[in-house]
Jmol script that loads the backbone (N, CA, C; Angstrom):
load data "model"
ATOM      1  N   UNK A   1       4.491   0.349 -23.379  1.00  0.00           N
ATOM      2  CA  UNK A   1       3.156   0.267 -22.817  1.00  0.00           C
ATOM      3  C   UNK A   1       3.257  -0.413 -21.446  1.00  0.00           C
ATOM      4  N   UNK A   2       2.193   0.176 -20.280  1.00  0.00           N
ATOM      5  CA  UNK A   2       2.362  -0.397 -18.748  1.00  0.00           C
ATOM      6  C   UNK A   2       1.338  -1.207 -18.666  1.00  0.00           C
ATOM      7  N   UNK A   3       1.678  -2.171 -17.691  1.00  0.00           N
ATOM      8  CA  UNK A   3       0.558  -2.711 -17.525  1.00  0.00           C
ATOM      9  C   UNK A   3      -0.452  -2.147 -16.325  1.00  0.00           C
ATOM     10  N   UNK A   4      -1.336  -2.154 -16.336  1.00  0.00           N
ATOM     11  CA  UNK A   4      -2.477  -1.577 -15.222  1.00  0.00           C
ATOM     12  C   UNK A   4      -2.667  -2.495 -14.186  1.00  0.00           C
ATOM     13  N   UNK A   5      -1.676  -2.599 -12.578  1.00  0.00           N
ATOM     14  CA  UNK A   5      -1.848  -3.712 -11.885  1.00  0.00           C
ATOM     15  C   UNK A   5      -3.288  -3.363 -11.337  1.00  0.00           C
ATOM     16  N   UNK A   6      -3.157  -1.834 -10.829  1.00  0.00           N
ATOM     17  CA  UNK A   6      -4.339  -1.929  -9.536  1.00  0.00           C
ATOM     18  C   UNK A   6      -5.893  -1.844 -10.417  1.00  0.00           C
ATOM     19  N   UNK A   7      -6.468  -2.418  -9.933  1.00  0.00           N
ATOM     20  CA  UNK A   7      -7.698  -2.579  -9.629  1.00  0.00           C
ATOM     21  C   UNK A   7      -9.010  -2.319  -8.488  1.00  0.00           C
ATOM     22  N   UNK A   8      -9.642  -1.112  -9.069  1.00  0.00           N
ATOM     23  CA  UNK A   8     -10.324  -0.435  -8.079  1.00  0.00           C
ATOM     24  C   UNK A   8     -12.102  -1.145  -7.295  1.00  0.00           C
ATOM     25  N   UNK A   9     -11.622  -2.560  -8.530  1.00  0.00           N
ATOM     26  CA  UNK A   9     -13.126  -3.244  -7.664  1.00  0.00           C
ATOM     27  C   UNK A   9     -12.818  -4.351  -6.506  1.00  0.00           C
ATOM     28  N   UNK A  10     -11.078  -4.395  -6.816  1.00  0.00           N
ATOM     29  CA  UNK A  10     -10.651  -5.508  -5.309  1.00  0.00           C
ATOM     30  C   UNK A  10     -10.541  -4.385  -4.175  1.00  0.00           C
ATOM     31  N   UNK A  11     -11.044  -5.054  -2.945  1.00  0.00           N
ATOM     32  CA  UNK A  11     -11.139  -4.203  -1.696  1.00  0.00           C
ATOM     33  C   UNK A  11     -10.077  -4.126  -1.460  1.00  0.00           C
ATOM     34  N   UNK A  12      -8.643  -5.138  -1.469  1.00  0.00           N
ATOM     35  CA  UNK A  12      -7.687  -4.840  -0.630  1.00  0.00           C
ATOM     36  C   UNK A  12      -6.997  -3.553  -1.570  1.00  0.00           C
ATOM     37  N   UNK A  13      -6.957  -3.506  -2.786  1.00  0.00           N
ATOM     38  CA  UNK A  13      -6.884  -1.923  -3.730  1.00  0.00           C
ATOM     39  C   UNK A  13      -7.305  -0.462  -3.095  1.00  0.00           C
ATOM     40  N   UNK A  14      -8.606  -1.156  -2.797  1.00  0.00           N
ATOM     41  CA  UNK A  14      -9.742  -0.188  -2.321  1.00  0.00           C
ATOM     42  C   UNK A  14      -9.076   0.642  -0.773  1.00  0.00           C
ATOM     43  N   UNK A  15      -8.599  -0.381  -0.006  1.00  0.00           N
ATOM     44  CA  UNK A  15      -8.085  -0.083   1.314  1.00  0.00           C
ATOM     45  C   UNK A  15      -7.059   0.684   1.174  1.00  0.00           C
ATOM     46  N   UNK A  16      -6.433   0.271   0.184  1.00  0.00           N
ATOM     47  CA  UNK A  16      -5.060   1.026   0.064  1.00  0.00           C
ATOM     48  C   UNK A  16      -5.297   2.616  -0.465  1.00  0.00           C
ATOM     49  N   UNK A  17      -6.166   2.435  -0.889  1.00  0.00           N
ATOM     50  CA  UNK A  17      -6.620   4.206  -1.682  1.00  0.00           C
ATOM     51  C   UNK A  17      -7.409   4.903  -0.715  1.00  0.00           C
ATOM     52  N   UNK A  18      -7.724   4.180   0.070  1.00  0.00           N
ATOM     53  CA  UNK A  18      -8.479   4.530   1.368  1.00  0.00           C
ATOM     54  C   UNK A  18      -7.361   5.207   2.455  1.00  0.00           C
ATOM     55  N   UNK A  19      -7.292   4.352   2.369  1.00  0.00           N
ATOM     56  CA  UNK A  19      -5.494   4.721   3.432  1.00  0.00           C
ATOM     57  C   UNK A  19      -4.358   5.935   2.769  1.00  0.00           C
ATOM     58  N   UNK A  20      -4.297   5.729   2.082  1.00  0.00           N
ATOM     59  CA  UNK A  20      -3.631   7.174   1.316  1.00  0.00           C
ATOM     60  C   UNK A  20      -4.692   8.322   1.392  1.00  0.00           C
ATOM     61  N   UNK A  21      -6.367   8.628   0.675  1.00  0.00           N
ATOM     62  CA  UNK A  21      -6.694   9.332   1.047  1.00  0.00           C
ATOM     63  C   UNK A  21      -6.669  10.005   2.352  1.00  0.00           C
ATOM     64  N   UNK A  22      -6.971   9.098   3.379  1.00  0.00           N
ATOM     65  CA  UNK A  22      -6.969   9.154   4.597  1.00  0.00           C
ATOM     66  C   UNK A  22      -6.080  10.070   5.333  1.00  0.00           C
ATOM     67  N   UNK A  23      -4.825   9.834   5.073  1.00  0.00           N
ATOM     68  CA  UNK A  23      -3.795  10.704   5.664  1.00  0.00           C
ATOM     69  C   UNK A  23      -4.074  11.738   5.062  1.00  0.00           C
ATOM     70  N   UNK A  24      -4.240  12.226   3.597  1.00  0.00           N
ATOM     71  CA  UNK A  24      -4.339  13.414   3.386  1.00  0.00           C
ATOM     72  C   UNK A  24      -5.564  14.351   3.498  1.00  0.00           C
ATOM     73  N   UNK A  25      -6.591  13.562   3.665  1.00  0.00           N
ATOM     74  CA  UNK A  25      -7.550  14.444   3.946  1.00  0.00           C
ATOM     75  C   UNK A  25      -7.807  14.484   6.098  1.00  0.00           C
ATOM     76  N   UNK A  26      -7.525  13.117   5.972  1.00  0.00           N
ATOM     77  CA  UNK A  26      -8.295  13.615   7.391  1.00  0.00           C
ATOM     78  C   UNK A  26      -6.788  13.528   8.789  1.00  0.00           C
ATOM     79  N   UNK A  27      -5.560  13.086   8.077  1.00  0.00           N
ATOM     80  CA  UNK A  27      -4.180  13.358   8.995  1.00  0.00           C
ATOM     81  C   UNK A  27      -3.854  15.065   8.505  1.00  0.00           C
ATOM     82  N   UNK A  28      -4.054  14.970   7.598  1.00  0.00           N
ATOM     83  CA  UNK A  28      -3.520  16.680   6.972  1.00  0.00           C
ATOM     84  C   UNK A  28      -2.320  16.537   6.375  1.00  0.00           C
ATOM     85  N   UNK A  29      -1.784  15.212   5.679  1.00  0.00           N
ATOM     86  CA  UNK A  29      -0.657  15.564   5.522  1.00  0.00           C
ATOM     87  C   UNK A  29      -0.459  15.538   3.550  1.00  0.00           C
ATOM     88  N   UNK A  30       0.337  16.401   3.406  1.00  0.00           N
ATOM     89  CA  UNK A  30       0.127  16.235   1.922  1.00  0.00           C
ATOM     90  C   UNK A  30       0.663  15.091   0.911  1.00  0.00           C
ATOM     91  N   UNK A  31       0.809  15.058  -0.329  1.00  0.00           N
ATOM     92  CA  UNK A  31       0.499  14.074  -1.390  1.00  0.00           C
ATOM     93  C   UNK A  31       1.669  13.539  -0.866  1.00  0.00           C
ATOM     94  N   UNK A  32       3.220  14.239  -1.219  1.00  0.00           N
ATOM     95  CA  UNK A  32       4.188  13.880  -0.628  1.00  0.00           C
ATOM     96  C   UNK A  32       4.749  12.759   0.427  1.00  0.00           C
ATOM     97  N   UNK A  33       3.884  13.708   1.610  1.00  0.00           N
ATOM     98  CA  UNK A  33       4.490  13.035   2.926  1.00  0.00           C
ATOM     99  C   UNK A  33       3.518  12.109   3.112  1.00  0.00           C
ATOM    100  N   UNK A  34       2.455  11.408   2.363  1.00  0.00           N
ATOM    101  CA  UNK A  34       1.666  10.370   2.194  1.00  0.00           C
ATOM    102  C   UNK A  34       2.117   8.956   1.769  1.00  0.00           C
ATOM    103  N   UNK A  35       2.811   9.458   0.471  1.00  0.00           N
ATOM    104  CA  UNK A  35       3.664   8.705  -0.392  1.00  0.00           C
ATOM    105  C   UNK A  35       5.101   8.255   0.445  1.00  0.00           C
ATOM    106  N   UNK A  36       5.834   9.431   1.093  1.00  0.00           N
ATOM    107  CA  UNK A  36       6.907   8.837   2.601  1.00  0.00           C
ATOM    108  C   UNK A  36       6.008   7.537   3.430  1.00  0.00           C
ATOM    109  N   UNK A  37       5.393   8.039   4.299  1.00  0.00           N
ATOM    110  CA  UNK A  37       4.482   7.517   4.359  1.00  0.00           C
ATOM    111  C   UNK A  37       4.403   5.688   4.149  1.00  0.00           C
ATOM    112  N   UNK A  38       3.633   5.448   3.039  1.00  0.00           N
ATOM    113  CA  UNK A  38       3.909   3.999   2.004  1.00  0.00           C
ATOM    114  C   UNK A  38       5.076   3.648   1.782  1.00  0.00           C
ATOM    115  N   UNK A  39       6.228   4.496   1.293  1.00  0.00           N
ATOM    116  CA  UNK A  39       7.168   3.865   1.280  1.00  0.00           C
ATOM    117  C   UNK A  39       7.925   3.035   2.531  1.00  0.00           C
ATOM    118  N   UNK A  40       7.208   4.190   3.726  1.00  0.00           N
ATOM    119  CA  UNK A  40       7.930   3.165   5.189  1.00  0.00           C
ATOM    120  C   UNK A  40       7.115   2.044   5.702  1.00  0.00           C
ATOM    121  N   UNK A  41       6.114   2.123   5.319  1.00  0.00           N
ATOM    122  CA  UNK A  41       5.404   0.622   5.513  1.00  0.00           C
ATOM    123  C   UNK A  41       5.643  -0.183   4.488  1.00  0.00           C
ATOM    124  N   UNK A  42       5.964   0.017   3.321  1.00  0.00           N
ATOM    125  CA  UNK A  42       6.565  -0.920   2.260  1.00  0.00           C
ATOM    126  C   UNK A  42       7.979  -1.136   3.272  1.00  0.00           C
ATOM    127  N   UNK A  43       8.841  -0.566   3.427  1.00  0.00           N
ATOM    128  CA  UNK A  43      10.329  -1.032   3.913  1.00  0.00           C
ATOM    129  C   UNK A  43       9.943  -2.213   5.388  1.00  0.00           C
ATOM    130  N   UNK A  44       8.892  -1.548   5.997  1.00  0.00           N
ATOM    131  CA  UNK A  44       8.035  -1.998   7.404  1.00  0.00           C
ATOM    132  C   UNK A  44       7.759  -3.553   6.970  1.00  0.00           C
ATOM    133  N   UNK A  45       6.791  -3.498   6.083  1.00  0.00           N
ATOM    134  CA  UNK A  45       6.450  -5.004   6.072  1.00  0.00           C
ATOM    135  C   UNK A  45       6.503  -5.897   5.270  1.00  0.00           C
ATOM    136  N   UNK A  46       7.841  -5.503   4.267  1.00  0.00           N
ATOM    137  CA  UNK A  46       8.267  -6.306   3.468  1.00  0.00           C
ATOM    138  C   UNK A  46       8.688  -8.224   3.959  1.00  0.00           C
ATOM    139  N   UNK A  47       9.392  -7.620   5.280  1.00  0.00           N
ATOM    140  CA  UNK A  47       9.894  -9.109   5.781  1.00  0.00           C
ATOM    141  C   UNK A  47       8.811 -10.166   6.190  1.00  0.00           C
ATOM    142  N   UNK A  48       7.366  -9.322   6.285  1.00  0.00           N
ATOM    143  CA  UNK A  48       6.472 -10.451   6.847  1.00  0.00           C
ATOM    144  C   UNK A  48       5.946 -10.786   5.214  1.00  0.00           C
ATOM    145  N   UNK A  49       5.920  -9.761   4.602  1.00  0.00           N
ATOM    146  CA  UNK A  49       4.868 -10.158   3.145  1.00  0.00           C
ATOM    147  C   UNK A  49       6.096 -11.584   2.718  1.00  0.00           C
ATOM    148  N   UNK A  50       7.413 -10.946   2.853  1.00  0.00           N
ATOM    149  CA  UNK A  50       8.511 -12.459   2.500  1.00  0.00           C
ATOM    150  C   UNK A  50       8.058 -13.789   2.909  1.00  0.00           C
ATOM    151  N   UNK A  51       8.065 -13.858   4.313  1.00  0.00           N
ATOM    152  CA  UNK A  51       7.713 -14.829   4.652  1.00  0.00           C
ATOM    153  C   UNK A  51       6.245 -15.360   4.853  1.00  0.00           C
ATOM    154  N   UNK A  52       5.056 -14.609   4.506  1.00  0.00           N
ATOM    155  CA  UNK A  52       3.998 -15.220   4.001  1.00  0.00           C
ATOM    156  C   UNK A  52       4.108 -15.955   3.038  1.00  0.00           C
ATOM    157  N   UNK A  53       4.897 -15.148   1.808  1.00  0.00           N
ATOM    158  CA  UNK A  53       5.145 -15.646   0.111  1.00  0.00           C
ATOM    159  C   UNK A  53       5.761 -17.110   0.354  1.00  0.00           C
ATOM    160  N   UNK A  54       6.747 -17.136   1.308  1.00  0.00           N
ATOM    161  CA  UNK A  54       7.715 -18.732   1.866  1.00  0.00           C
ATOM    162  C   UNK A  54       6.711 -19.786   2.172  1.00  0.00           C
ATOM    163  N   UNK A  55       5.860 -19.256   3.038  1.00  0.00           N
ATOM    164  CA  UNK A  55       4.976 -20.403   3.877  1.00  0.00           C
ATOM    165  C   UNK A  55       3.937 -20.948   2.646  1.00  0.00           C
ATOM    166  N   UNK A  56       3.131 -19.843   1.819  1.00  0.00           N
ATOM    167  CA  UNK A  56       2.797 -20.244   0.564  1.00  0.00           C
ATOM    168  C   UNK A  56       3.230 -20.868  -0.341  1.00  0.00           C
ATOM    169  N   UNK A  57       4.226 -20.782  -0.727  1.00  0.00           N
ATOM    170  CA  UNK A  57       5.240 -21.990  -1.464  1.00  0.00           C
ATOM    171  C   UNK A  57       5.378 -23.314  -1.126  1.00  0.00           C
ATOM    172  N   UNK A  58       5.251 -23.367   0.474  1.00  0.00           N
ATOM    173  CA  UNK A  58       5.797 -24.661   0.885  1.00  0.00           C
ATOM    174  C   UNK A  58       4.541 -25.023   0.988  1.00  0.00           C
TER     175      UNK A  58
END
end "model"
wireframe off; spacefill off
backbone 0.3
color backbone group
């Protein structure tokens, strides 16, 4: 059994489903190259989400 992270009544959720629609309806690009896409802003801004998570700790 998974657990269900996202949540469609937090906005920053909301943005993100926003932003995926987005490319595909109004960039034109399909489900696929949407999902490319996320994965390069996941690789993109992993190092700052790191060091937010650091500064939060300390």
């Amino acid at each position: 059994m998974s657990k269900q992270l996202m949540d469609q009544n937090k906005l920053s959720h909301q943005m993100v489903i926003a932003g995926l629609c987005g490319m595909v309806e109004d960039d034109g690009l399909t489900m696929h190259q949407a999902f490319e896409v996320l994965e390069d802003i996941k690789r993109q801004i992993f190092p700052a989400l790191m060091e937010m998570q650091r500064e939060r700790k300390a």
